[in-house]
C-alpha positions in Angstrom: 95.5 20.7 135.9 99.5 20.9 136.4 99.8 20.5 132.3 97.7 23.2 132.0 100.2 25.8 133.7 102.4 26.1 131.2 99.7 26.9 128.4 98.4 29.7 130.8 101.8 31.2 131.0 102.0 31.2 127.3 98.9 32.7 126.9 99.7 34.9 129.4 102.7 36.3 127.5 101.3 36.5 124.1 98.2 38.4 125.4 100.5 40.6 127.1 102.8 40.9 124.2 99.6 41.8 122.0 98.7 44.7 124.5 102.1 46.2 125.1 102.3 46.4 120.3 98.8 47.4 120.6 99.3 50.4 123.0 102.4 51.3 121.3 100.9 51.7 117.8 98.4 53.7 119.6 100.6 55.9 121.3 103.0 56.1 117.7 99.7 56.5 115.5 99.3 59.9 113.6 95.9 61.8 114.0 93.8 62.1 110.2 94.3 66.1 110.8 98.5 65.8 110.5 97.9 63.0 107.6 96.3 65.8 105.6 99.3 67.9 106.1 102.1 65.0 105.0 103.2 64.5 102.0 101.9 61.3 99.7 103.0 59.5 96.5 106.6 60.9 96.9 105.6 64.4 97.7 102.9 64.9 95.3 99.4 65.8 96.5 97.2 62.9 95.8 95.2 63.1 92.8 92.0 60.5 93.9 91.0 59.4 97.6 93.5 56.2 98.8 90.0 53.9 99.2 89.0 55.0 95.7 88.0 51.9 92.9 90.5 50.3 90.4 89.4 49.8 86.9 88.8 46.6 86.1 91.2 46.0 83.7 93.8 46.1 86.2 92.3 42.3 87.8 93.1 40.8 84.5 96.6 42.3 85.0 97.0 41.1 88.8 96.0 37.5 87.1 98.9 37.5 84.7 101.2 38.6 87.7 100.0 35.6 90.1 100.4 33.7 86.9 104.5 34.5 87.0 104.4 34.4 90.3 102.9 30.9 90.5 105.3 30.0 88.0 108.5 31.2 90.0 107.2 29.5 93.1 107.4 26.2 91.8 110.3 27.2 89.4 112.9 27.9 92.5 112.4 24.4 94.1 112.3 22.3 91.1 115.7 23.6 90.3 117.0 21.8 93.5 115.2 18.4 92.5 115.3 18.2 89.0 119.2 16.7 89.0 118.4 14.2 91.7 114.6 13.5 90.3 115.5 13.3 86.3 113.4 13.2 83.3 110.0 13.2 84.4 110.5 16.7 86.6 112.3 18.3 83.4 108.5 16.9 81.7 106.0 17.9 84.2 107.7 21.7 84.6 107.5 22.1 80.9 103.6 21.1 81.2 103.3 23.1 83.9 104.9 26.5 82.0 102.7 24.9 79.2 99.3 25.4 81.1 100.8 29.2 82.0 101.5 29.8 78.9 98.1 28.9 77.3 96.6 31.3 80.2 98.8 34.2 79.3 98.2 33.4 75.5 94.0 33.7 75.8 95.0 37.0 78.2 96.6 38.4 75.2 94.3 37.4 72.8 91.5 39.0 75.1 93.0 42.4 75.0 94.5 42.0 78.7 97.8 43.3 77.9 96.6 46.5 76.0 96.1 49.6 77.7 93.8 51.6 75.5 
């Protein structure tokens, strides 16, 4: 049971730890009545309720963004391997912007990118 003491202090801490950031947002948090009085968006009054629904043409648009995104995760590294790595990395990332390309492409050609 001796190589168990050290995982009880540890658990011990963090659960301590998650108390003490509990209690504090809880003693920091604003009531709903003052959260009526602040200002939101920048000063403006809000125009719709914050838990209100998205149209659904903005998914197509958050797929085109994890698209780029995607592409700029992989892009960052590759630039550090493709010297050492040669040819065959300069291939597979042109495939790979390939494949993103065709997917923004059939988002275009489906009307994703216009906003009327």
């Amino acid at each position: 049971m001796e190589e168990f003491v050290p995982l009880a202090i540890l658990a011990g801490v963090v659960l301590t730890a998650v108390a003490a950031i509990v209690g504090v947002s809880r003693l920091a948090a604003v009531g709903p009545a003052a959260t009526d009085r602040l200002p939101h968006l920048g000063g403006l009054p809000p125009a719709e309720h914050a838990l209100s629904r998205f149209h659904v043409r903005w998914y197509t648009v958050t797929m085109i963004f994890l698209a780029f995104d995607m592409e700029m995760i992989f892009m960052y590294p590759w630039t550090v391997v493709v010297a050492t790595m040669g040819t065959t990395t300069v291939v597979e990332m042109f495939l790979f912007l390939a494949i993103l390309l065709a997917g923004v492409l059939y988002a275009w050609r489906e009307g994703a990118l216009r906003w009327t």
